[in-house]
KEMAR-270791 format. One record per atom (N, C-alpha, C, O): x, y, z; residue in one letter. Coordinates in steps of 0.02 Angstrom, whole numbers, plus 50000, padded with zeros to 5 digits. Example, Ala and Ser with C-alpha at 12.3 -4.5 7.8 and 13.67 -1.06 7.14 Angstrom:
# KEMAR-270791
506604971650390a 506154977550390a 506604983550390a 507124983450423a 506424988850354s 506844994750357s 506455000250394s 506705005750402s 
# end
This chain:
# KEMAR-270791
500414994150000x 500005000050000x 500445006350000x 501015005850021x 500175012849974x 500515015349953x 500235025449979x 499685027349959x 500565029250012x 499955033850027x 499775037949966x 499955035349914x 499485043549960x 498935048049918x 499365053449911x 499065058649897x 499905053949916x 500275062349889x 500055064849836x 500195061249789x 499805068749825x 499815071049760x 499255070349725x 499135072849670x 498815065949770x 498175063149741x 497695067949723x 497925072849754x 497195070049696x 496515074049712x 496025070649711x 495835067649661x 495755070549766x 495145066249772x 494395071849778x 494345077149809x 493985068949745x 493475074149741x 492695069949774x 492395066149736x 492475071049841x 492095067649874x 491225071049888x 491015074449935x 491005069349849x 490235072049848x 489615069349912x 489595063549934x 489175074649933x 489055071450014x 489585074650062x 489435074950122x 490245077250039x 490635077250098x 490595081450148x 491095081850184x 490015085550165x 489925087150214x 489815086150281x 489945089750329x 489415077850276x 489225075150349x 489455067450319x 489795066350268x 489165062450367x 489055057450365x 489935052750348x 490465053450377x 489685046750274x 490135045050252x 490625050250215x 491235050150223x 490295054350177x 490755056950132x 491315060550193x 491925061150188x 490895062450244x 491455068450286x 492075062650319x 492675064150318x 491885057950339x 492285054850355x 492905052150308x 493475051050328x 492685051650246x 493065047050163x 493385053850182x 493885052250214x 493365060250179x 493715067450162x 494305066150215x 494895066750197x 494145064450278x 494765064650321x 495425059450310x 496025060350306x 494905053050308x 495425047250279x 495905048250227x 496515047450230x 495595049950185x 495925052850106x 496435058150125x 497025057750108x 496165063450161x 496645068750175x 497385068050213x 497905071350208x 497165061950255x 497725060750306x 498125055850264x 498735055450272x 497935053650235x 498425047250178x 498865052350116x 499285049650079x 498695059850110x 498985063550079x 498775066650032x 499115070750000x 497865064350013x 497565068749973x 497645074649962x 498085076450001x 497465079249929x 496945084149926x 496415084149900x 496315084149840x 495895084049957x 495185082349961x 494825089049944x 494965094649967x 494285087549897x 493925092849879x 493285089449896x 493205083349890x 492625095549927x 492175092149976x 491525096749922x 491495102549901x 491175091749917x 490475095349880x 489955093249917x 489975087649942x 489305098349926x 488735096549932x 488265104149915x 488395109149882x 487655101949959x 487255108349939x 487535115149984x 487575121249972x 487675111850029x 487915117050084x 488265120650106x 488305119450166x 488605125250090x 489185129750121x 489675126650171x 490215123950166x 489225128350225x 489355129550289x 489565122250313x 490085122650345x 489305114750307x 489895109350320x 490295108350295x 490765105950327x 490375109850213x 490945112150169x 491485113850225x 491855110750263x 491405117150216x 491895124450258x 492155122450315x 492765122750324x 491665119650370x 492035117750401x 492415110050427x 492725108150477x 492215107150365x 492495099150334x 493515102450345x 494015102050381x 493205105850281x 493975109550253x 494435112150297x 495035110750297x 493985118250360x 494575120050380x 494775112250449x 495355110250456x 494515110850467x 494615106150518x 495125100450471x 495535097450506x 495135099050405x 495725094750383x 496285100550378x 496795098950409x 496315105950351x 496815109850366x 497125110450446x 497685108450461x 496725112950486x 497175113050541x 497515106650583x 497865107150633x 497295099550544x 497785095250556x 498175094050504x 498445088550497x 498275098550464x 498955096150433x 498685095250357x 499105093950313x 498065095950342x 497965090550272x 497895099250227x 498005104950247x 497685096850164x 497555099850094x 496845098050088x 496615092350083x 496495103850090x 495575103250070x 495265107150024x 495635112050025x 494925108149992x 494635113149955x 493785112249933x 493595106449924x 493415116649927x 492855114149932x 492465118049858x 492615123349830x 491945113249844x 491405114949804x 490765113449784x 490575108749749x 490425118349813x 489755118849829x 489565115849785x 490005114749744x 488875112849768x 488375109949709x 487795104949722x 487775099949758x 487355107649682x 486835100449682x 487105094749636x 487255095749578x 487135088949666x 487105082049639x 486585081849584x 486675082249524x 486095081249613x 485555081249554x 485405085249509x 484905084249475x 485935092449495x 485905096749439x 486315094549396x 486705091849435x 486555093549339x 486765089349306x 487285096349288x 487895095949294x 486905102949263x 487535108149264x 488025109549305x 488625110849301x 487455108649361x 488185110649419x 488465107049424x 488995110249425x 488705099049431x 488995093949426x 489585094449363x 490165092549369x 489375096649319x 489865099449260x 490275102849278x 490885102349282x 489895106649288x 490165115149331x 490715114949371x 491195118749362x 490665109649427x 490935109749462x 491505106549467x 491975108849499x 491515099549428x 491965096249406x 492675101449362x 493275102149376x 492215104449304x 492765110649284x 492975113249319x 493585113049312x 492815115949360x 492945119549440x 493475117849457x 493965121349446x 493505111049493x 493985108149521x 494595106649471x 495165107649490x 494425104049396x 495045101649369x 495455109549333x 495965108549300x 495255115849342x 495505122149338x 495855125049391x 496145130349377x 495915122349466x 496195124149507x 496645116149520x 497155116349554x 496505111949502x 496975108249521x 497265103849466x 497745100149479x 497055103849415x 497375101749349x 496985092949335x 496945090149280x 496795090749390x 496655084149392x 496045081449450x 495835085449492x 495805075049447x 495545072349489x 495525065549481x 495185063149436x 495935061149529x 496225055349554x 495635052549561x 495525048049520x 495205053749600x 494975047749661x 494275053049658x 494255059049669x 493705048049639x 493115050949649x 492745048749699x 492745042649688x 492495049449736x 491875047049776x 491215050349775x 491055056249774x 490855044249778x 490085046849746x 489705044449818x 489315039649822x 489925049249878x 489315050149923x 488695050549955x 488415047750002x 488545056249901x 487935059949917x 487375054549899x 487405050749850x 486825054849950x 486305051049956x 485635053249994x 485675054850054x 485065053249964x 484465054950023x 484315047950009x 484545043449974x 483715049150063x 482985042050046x 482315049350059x 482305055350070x 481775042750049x 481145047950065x 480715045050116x 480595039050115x 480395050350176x 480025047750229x 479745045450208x 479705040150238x 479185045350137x 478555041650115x 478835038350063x 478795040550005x 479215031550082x 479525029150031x 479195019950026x 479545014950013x 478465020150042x 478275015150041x 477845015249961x 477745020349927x 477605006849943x 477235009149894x 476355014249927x 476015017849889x 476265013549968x 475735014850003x 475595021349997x 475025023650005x 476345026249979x 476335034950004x 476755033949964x 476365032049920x 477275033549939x 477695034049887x 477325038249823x 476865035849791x 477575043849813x 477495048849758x 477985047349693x 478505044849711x 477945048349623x 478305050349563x 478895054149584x 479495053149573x 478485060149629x 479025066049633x 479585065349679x 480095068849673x 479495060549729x 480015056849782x 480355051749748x 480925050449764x 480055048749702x 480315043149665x 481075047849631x 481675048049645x 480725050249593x 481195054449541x 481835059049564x 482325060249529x 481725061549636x 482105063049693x 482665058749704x 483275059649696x 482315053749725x 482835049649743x 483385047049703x 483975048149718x 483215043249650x 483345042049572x 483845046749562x 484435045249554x 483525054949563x 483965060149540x 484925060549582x 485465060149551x 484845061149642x 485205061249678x 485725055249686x 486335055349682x 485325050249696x 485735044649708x 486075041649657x 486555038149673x 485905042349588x 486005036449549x 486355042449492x 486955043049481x 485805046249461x 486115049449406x 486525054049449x 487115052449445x 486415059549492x 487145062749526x 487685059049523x 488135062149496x 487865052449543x 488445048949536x 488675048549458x 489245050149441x 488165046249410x 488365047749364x 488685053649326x 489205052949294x 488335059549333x 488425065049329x 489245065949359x 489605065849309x 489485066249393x 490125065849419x 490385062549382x 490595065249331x 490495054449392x 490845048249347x 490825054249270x 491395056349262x 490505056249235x 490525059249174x 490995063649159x 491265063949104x 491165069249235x 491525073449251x 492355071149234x 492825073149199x 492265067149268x 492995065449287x 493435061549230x 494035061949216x 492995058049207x 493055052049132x 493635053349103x 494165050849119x 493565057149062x 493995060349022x 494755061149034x 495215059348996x 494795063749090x 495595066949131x 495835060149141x 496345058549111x 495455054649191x 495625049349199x 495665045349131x 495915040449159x 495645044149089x 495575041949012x 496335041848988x 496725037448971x 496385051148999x 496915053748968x 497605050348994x 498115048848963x 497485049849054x 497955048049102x 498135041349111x 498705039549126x 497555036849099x 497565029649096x 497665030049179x 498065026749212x 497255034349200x 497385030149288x 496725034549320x 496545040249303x 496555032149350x 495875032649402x 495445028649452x 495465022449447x 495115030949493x 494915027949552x 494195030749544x 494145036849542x 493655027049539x 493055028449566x 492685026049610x 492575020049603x 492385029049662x 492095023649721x 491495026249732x 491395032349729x 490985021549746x 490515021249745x 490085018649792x 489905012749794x 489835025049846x 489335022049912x 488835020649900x 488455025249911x 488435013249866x 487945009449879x 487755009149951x 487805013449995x 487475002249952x 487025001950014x 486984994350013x 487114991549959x 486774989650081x 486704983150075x 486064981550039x 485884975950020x 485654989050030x 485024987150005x 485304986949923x 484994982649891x 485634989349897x 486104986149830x 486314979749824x 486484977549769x 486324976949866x 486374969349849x 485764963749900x 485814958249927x 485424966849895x 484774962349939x 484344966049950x 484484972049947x 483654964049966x 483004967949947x 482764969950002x 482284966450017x 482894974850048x 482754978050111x 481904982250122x 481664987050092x 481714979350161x 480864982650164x 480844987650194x 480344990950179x 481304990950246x 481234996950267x 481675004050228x 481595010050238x 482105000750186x 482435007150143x 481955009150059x 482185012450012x 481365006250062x 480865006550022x 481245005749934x 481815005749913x 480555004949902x 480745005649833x 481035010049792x 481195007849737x 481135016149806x 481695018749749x 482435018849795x 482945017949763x 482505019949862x 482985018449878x 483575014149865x 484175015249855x 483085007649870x 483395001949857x 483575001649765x 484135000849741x 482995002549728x 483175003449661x 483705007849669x 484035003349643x 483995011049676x 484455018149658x 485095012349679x 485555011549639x 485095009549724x 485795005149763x 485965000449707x 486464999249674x 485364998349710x 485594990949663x 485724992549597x 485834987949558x 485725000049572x 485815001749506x 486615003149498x 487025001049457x 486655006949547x 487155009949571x 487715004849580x 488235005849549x 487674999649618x 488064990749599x 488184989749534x 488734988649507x 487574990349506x 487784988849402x 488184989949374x 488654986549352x 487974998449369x 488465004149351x 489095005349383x 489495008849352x 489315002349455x 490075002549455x 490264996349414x 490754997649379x 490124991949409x 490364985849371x 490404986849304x 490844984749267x 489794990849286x 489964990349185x 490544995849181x 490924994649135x 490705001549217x 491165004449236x 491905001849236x 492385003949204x 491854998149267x 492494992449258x 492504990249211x 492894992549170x 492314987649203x 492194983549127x 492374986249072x 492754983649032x 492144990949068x 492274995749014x 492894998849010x 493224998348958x 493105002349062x 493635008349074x 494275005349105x 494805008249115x 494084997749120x 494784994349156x 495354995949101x 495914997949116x 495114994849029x 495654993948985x 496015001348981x 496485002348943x 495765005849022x 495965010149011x 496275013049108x 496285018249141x 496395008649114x 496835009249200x 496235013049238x 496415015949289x 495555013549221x 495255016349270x 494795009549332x 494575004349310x 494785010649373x 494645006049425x 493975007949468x 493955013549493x 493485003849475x 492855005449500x 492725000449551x 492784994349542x 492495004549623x 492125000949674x 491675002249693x 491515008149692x 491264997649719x 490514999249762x 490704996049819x 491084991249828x 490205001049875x 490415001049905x 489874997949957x 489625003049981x 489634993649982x 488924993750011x 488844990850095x 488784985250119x 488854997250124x 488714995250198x 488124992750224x 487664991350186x 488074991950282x 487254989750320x 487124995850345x 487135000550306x 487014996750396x 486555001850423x 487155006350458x 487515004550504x 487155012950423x 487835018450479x 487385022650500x 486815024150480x 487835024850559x 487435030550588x 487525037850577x 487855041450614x 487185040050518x 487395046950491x 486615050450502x 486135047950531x 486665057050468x 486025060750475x 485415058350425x 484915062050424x 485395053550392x 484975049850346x 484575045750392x 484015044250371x 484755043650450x 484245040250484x 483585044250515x 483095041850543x 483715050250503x 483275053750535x 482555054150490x 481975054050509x 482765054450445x 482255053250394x 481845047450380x 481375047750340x 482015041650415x 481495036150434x 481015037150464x 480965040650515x 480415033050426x 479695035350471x 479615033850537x 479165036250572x 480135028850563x 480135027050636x 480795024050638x 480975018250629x 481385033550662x 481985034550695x 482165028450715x 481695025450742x 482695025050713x 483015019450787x 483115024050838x 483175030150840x 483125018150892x 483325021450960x 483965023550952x 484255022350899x 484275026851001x 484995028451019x 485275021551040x 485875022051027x 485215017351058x 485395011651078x 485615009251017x 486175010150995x 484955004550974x 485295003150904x 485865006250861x 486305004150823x 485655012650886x 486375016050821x 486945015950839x 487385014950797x 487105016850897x 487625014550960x 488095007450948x 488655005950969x 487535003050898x 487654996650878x 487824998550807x 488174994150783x 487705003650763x 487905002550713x 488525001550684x 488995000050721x 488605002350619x 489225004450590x 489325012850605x 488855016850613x 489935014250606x 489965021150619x 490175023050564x 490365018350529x 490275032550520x 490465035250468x 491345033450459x 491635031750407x 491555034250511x 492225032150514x 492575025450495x 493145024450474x 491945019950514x 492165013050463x 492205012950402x 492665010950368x 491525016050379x 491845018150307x 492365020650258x 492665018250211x 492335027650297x 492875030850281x 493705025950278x 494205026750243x 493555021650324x 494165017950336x 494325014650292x 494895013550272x 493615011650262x 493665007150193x 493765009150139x 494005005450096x 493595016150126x 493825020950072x 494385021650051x 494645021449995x 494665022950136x 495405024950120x 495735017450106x 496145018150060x 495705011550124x 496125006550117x 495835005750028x 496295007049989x 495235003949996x 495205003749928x 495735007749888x 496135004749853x 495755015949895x 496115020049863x 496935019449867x 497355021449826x 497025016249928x 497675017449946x 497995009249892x 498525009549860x 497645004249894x 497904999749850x 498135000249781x 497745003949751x 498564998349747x 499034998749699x 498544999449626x 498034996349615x 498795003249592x 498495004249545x 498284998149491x 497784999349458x 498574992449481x 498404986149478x 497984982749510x 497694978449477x 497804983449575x 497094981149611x 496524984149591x 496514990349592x 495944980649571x 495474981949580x 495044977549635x 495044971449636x 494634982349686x 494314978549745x 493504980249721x 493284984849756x 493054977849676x 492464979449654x 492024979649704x 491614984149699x 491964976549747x 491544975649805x 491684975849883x 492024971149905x 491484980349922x 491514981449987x 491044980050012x 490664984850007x 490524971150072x 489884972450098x 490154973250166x 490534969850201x 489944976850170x 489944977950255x 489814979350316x 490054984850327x 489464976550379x 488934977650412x 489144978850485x 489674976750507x 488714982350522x 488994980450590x 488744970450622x 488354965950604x 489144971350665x 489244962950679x 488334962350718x 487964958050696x 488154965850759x 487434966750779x 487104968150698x 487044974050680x 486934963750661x 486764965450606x 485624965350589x 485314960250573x 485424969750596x 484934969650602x 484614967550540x 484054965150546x 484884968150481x 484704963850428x 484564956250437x 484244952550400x 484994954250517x 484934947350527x 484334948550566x 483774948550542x 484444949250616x 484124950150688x 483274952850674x 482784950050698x 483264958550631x 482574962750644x 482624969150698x 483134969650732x 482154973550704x 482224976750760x 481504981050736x 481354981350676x 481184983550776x 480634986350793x 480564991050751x 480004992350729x 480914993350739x 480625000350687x 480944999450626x 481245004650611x 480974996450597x 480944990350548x 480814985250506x 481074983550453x 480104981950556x 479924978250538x 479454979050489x 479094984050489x 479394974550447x 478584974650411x 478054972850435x 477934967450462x 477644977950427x 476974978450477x 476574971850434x 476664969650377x 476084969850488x 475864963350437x 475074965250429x 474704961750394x 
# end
């Protein structure tokens, strides 16, 4: 393994959750991490908090699901830094009414938008430079509901994951011949600000049990840091209290 000098890694979501965590890992292995989301203000202070330990950060605002700004922004970044190494495709909602029961078009299309084509939208960004270069890293935060059919992360959720699995693989497939390298990435249940948005929160107890943002991040950084000859296509990974096994109350399918 090998560290990230020199790298630019460009991490979408990176304001909270997984992505904020992938930003630190990356940064401390020698990135320079560039942090996107809708928001300023975790931007900002993603960035300066990797600066005052030592790292290289830079940030840029954007919607995922605008397909301009995603352009936009990508130019953005490869005008101030000439390049981008290492992508990560973060950013993720779900929807409170994400049953078929209450499930809307317009939540559907939400979700869809964000999760699936935003990643794309990026991957599009970056293509090219990495092409040119014959070297690249793309990673890709799925979900365990990407590889198995989960009743409480509802139907477009889960559609968006398991698409999102596809598309890093035909990714590979395609772009290997060209030294670019694609992973998905798919955890069980972390405890980021996305849980809040469940129609019935877990306790503090359960999440206590989860995976934390920082396991991830951990896994990020060990994928990226492997040799440009490795490809690691698949990351599943759960906390060991795994409620996918077990069940748990706010969770369950009502009968």
């Amino acid at each position: 393994m090998g560290n990230l000098d020199g790298r630019i890694a460009w991490i979408t979501g990176g304001g909270t959750g997984i992505g904020r965590s992938a930003a630190f890992e990356l940064a401390a292995a020698g990135a320079t991490v560039v942090v996107s989301g809708r928001r300023r203000e975790p931007l900002e202070a993603v960035a300066a908090e990797i600066e005052a330990a030592g790292g290289k950060a830079d940030i840029e605002p954007l919607d995922v699901a605008a397909q301009a700004e995603v352009a936009a922004g990508g130019a953005a970044i490869l005008a101030r830094h000439s390049r981008i190494d290492i992508l990560v495709n973060s950013a993720g909602i779900n929807a409170p009414n994400r049953f078929f029961k209450n499930l809307t078009a317009e939540a559907w299309d939400r979700v869809l938008q964000t999760n699936l084509h935003g990643a794309l939208y990026a991957i599009q960004a970056v293509l090219p430079g990495m092409r040119t270069r014959r070297d690249g890293l793309v990673i890709n935060v799925a979900s365990w509901a990407g590889k198995d059919h989960v009743y409480f992360t509802g139907a477009a959720y889960t559609a968006s994951k398991h698409a999102m699995v596809a598309m890093t693989m035909s990714l590979h497939l395609e772009e290997c011949m060209n030294g670019i390298r694609a992973t998905a990435i798919c955890p069980g249940e972390v405890a980021t600000p996305i849980l809040k948005g469940r129609p019935v929160p877990p306790s503090d107890e359960e999440i206590g049990r989860m995976l934390q943002p920082e396991d991830v991040g951990r896994s990020i950084r060990f994928v990226a840091e492997m040799p440009a000859h490795v490809t690691i296509n698949e990351i599943l990974i759960a906390p060991t209290w795994n409620r996918m096994f077990l069940g748990g109350a706010d969770i369950a399918q009502p009968r």
